[in-house]
C-alpha distance (Angstrom), angle and dihedral (degrees) to the residues before:
residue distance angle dihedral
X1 . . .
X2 3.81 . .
X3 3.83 129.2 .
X4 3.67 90.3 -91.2
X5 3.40 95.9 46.8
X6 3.64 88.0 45.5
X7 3.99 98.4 49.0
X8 4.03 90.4 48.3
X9 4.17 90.1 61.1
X10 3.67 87.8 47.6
X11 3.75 91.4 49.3
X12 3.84 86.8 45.5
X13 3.89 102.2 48.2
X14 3.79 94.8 47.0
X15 4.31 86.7 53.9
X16 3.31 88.2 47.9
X17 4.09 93.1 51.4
X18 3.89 86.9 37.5
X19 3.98 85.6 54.6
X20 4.23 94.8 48.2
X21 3.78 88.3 45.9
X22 4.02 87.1 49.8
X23 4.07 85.7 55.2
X24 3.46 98.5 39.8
X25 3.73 91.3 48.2
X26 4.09 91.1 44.1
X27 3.48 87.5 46.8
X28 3.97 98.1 48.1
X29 3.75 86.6 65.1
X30 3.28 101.9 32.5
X31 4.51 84.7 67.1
X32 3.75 77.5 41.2
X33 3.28 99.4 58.2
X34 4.30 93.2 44.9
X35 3.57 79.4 53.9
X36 3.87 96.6 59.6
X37 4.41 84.6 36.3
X38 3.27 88.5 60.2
X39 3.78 104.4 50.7
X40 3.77 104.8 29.6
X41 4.21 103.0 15.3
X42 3.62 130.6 -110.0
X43 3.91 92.6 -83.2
X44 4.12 88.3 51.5
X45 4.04 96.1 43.8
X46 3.89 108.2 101.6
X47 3.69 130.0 -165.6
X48 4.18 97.0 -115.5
X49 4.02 88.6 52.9
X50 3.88 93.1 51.3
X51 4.08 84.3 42.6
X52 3.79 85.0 48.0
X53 3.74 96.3 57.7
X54 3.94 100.1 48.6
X55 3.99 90.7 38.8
X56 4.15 98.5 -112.6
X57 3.45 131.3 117.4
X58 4.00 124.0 -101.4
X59 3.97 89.2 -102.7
X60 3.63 90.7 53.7
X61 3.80 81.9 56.6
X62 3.77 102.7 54.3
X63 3.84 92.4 46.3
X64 3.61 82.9 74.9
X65 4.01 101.2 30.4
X66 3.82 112.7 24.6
X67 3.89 89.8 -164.2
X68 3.95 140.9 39.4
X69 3.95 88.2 -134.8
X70 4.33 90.5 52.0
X71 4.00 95.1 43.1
X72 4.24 75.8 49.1
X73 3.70 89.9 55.3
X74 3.34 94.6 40.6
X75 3.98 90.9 57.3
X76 3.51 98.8 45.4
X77 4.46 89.7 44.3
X78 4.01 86.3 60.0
X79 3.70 92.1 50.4
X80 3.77 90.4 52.1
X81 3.53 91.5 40.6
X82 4.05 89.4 53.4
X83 4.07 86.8 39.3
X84 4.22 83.9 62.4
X85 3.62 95.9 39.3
X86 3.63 90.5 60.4
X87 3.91 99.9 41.3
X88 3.78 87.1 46.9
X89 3.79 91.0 56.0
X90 3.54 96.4 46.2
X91 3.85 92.2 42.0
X92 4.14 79.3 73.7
X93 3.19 88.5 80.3
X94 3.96 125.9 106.4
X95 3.81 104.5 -129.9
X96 4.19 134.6 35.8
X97 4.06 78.3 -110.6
X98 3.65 108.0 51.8
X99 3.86 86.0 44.0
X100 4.05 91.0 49.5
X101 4.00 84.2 51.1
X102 3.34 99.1 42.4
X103 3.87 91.6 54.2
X104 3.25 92.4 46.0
X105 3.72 91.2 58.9
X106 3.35 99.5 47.8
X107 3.82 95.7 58.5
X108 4.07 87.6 45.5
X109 4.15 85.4 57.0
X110 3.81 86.1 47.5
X111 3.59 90.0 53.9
X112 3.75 95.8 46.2
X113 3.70 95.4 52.3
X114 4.10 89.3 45.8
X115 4.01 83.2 50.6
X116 3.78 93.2 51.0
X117 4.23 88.4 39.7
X118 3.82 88.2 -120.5
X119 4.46 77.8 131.2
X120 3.70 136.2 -0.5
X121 4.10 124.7 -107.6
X122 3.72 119.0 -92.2
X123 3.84 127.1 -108.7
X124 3.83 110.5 -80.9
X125 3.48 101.5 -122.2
X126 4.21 98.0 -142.3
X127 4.16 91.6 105.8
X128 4.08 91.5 52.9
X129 4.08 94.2 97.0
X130 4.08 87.9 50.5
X131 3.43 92.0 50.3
X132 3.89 119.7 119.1
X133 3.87 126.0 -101.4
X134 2.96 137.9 -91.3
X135 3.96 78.6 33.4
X136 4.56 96.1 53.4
X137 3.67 95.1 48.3
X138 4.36 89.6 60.8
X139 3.52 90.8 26.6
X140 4.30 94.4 54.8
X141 4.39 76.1 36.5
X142 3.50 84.6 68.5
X143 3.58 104.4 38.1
X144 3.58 89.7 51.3
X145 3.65 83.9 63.3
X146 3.49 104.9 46.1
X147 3.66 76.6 64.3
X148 3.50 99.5 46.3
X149 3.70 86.3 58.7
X150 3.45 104.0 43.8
X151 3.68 93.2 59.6
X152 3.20 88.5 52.8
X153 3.38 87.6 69.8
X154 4.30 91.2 82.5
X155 4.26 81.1 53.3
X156 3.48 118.1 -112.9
X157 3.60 123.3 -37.4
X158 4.25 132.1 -107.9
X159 3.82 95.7 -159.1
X160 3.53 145.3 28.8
X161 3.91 79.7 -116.1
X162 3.86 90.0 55.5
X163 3.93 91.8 50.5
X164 4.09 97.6 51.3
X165 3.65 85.6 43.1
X166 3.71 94.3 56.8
X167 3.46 95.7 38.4
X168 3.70 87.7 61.1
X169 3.70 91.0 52.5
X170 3.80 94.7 48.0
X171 4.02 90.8 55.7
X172 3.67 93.1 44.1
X173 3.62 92.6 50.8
X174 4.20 101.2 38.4
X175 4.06 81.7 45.4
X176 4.03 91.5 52.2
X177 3.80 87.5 52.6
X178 3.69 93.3 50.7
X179 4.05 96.0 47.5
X180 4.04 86.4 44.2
X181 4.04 85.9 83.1
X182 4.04 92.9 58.5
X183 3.67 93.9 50.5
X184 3.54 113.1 18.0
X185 4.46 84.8 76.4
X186 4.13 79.6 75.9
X187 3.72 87.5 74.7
X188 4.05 129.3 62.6
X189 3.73 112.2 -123.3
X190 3.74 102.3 -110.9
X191 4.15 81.2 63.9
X192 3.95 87.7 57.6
X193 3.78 95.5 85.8
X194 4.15 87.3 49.2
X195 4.14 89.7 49.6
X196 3.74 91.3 49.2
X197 3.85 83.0 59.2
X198 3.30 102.1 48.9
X199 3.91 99.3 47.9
X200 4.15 87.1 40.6
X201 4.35 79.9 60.1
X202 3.36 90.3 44.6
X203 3.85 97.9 46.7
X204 3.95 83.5 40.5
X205 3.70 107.3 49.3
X206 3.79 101.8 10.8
X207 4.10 129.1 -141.0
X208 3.65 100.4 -70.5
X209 3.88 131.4 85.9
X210 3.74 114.1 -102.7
X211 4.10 89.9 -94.1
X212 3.94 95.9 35.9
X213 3.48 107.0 150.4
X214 4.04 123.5 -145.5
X215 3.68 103.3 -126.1
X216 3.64 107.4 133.1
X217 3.86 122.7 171.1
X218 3.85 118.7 -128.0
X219 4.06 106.6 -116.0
X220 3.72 116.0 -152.7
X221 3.77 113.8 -129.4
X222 3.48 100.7 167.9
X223 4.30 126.4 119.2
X224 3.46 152.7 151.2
X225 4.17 112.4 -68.7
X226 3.81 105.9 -141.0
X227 4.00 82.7 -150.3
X228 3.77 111.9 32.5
X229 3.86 88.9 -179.8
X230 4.06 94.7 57.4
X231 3.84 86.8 39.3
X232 3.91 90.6 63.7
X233 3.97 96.6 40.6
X234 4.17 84.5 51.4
X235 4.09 93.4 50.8
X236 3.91 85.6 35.3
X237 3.38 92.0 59.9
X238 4.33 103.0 37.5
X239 3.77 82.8 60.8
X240 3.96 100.7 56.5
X241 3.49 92.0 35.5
X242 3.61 93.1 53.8
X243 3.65 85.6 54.0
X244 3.41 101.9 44.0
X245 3.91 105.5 12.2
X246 3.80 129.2 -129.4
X247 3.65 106.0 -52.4
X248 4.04 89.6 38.7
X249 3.54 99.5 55.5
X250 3.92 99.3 68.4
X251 4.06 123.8 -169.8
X252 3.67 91.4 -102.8
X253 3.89 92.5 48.8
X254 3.57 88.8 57.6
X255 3.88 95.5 43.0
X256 3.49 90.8 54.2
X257 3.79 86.7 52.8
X258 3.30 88.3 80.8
X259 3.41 107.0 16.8
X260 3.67 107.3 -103.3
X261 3.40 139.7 125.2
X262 3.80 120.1 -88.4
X263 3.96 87.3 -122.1
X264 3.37 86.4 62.8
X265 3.73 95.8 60.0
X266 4.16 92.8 60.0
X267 4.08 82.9 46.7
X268 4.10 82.0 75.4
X269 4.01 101.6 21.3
X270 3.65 137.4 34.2
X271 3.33 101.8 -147.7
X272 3.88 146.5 1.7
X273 4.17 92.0 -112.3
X274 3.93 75.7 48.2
X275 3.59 91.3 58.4
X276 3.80 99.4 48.3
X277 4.00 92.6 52.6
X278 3.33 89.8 51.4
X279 3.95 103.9 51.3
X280 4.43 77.9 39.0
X281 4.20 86.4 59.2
X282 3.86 85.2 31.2
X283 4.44 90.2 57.0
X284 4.12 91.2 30.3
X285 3.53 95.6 55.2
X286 3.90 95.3 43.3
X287 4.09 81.8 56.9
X288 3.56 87.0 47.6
X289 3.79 97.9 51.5
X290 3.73 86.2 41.3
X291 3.83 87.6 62.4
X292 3.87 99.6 39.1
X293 4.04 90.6 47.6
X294 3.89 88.7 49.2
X295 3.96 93.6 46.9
X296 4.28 88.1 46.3
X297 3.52 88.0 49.5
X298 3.86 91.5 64.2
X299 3.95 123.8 -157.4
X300 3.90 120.4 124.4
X301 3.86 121.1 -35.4
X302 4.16 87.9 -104.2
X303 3.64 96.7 43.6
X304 4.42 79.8 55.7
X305 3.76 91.6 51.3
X306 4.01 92.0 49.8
X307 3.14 86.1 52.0
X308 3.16 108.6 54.3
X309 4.32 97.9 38.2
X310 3.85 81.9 54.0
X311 3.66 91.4 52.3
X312 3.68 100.3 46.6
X313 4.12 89.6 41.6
X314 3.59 91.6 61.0
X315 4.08 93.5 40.7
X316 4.33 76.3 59.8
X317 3.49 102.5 43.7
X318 3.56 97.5 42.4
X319 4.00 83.6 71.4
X320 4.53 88.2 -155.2
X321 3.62 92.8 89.1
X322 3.72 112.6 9.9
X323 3.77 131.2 160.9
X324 3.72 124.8 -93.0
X325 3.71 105.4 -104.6
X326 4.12 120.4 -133.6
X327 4.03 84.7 -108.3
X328 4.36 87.2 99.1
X329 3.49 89.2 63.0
X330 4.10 99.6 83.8
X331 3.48 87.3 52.6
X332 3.71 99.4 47.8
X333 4.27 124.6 99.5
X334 4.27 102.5 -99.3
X335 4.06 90.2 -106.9
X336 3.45 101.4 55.1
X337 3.83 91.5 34.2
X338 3.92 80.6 63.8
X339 3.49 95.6 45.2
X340 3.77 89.7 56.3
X341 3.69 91.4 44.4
X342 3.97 81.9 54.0
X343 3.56 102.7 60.1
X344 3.41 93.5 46.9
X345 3.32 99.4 59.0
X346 3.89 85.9 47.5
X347 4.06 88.3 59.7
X348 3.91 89.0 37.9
X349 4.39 85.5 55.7
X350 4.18 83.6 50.8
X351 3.32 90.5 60.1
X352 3.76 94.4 38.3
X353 3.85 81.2 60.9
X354 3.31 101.3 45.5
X355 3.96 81.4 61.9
X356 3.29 100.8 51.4
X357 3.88 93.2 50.2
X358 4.39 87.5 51.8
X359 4.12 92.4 48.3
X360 4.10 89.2 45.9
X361 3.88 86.0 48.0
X362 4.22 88.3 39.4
X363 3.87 89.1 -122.1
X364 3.61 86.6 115.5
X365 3.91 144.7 44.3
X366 3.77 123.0 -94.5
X367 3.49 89.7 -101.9
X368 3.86 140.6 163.0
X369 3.77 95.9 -103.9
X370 3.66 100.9 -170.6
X371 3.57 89.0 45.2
X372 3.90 96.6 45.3
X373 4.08 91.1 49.9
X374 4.03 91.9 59.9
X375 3.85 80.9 50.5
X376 3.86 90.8 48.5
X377 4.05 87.3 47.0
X378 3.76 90.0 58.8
X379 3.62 98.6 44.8
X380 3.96 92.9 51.4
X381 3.88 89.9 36.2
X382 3.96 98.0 60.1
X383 3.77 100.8 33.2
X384 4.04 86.2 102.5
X385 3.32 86.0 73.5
X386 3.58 98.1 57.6
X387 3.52 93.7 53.9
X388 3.98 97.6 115.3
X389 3.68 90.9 45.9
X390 3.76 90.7 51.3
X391 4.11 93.4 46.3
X392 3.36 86.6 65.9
X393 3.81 103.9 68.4
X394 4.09 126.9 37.0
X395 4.04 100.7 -69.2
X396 3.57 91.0 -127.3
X397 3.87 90.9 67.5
X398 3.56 92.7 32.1
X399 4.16 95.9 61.6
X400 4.26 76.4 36.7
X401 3.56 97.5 63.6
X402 4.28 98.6 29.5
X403 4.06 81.4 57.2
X404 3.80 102.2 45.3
X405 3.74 83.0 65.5
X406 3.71 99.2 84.3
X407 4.11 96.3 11.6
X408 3.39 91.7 61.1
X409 3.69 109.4 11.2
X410 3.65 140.7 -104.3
X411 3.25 100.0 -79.8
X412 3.84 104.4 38.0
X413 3.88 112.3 116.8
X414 4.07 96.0 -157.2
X415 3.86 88.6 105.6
X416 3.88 92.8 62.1
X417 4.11 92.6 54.0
């Protein structure tokens, strides 16, 4: 090799090393930046925190993201992009089952190495609708399909009844995965390969006994609001933050909602933080009543369960009155993020109990309870987004066919008789 020859490799090898310290850089703050997502939002994440927690300055920052709302993007993108890595390696797989499993594992061996801080947590995705353009319109691209794919997962479909039915199962199952995060720390990690068990049997052979029949009763949840006016602003303001999550749905969003003034809004609430804990107690204790009405109404411990999923289904996909989603809780202060966190794992234990009472009394499968009810939490949590999918068939079938997901499995076929 000559000197030329010789100068061009050296002029090669250090790009190349200048290139993996570029990733490994961009790639430091992108996990950095998923970190500060996931505690205070995308709309609360600021450049000198991310800069904080991979030890640069804020310039250093912007030389590789020029705005807060790109390095955003950018955070939520590799999430998606990891979302389709996994589905695509678990699509491999020969059957809708071994594919289910297989995903399932995967994201339980993510979680493991984030627990042992071999790699940081993904971006929450709960801020991607309020993102900016031109970033949403790729970003909801994208989503749309991670969807797409994970659907795919069940093969492709023979019906229009086959494709709504898997699409329920693919948003039950990618929503599971996303909740496992907030309970899953409740557990020590040598117990992680026994939880991935028990929600595989639950996602495999569902809650119900073998000839469980659906037959749930409606339960009325409906009374008088001692202030109408704070009622609306509360319902107002679960719907756009659903959509848009905490930081996204702003005061004046909401008072334009319904067409009032923003001074109005602090005539019923004190605060914004205020708001969210009150449409959180306002969604908990409609759960809650849900549960007690079902238990007073008597009838076997499954026929009480039906019940009450039915119930809280159709409070979601009737879209007037739904239930706050767990998207607020990014944006929320750490104590009363815990606090929320807390009284959902109280209702979650209710409906642990619940299935404890139904397997003593053989109305329900030998199940893991406690792990079943965090399944049951997602299902009932998400539904809102499911709405537009569920407005297109009869609602009876629709809250049906979104339910026999997890009470009979995802890959039962009783909801298509």
């Amino acid at each position: 090799m000559d000197e030329t020859e010789a100068d061009a490799g050296s002029a090669t090898g250090d790009e190349e090393q200048g290139t993996k310290r570029f990733r490994a850089k961009r790639d430091a703050i992108l996990s950095a930046a998923a970190e500060a997502i996931n505690e205070q939002s995308a709309k609360g994440m600021t450049f000198a925190d991310v800069a904080r927690r991979v030890g640069l300055n804020t310039t250093s920052v912007t030389y590789y993201f020029k705005r807060k709302e790109d390095l955003a993007a950018a955070a939520f993108e590799h999430t998606l992009d990891q979302l389709l890595a996994m589905i695509d390696e678990a699509g491999h797989a020969s059957t809708p089952r071994e594919r289910v499993r297989r995903y399932l594992a995967l994201n339980m061996e993510r979680l493991a190495r984030v627990q042992r801080g071999e790699e940081r947590a993904m971006a929450v995705l709960s801020d991607l609708r309020a993102t900016e353009e031109p970033n949403r319109t790729r970003l909801m691209n994208r989503w749309r399909e991670v969807f797409r794919r994970t659907r795919g997962l069940w093969g492709p479909p023979a019906n229009r009844a086959e494709t709504d039915l898997f699409g329920a199962r693919a948003h039950v199952l990618l929503e599971n995965t996303f909740w496992l995060p907030v309970w899953l720390v409740r557990y020590e990690p040598d117990q992680y390969a026994r939880v991935e068990a028990r929600l595989m049997d639950v996602f495999d052979h569902g809650i119900a006994v073998p000839d469980g029949r659906w037959a749930p009763q409606p339960i009325d949840l409906t009374h008088e609001e001692s202030e109408p006016g704070r009622a609306a602003f509360l319902l107002a303001a679960t719907r756009l933050i659903n959509e848009l999550g905490y930081r996204g749905a702003s005061v004046q969003r909401i008072a334009a909602e319904l067409n009032v003034t923003k001074g109005s809004f602090y005539h019923h609430l004190d605060a914004k933080d205020d708001l969210v804990i009150a449409c959180y107690r306002r969604s908990f204790d409609t759960i809650s009543d849900a549960q007690r009405l079902a238990d007073a109404a008597g009838g076997t411990h499954w026929q009480r369960l039906a019940s009450t999923i039915a119930t809280l289904l159709d409070v979601q996909f009737a879209e007037r009155t739904p239930l706050l989603r767990t998207t607020a809780l990014s944006g929320l202060p750490g104590v009363v993020r815990t606090a929320m966190v807390d009284r959902s794992n109280r209702i979650a234990r209710r409906f642990a109990g619940t299935m404890m009472d139904g397997i003593a009394e053989g109305s329900i499968r030998a199940v893991d309870a406690l792990v079943a009810a965090q399944a049951l939490m997602a299902l009932q949590n998400a539904a809102f987004d499911m709405r537009k999918w569920a407005a297109a068939m009869p609602r009876e079938r629709a809250v049906a066919m979104y339910a026999s997901t997890l009470l009979f499995g995802l890959f039962d076929d009783r909801a298509l008789r």
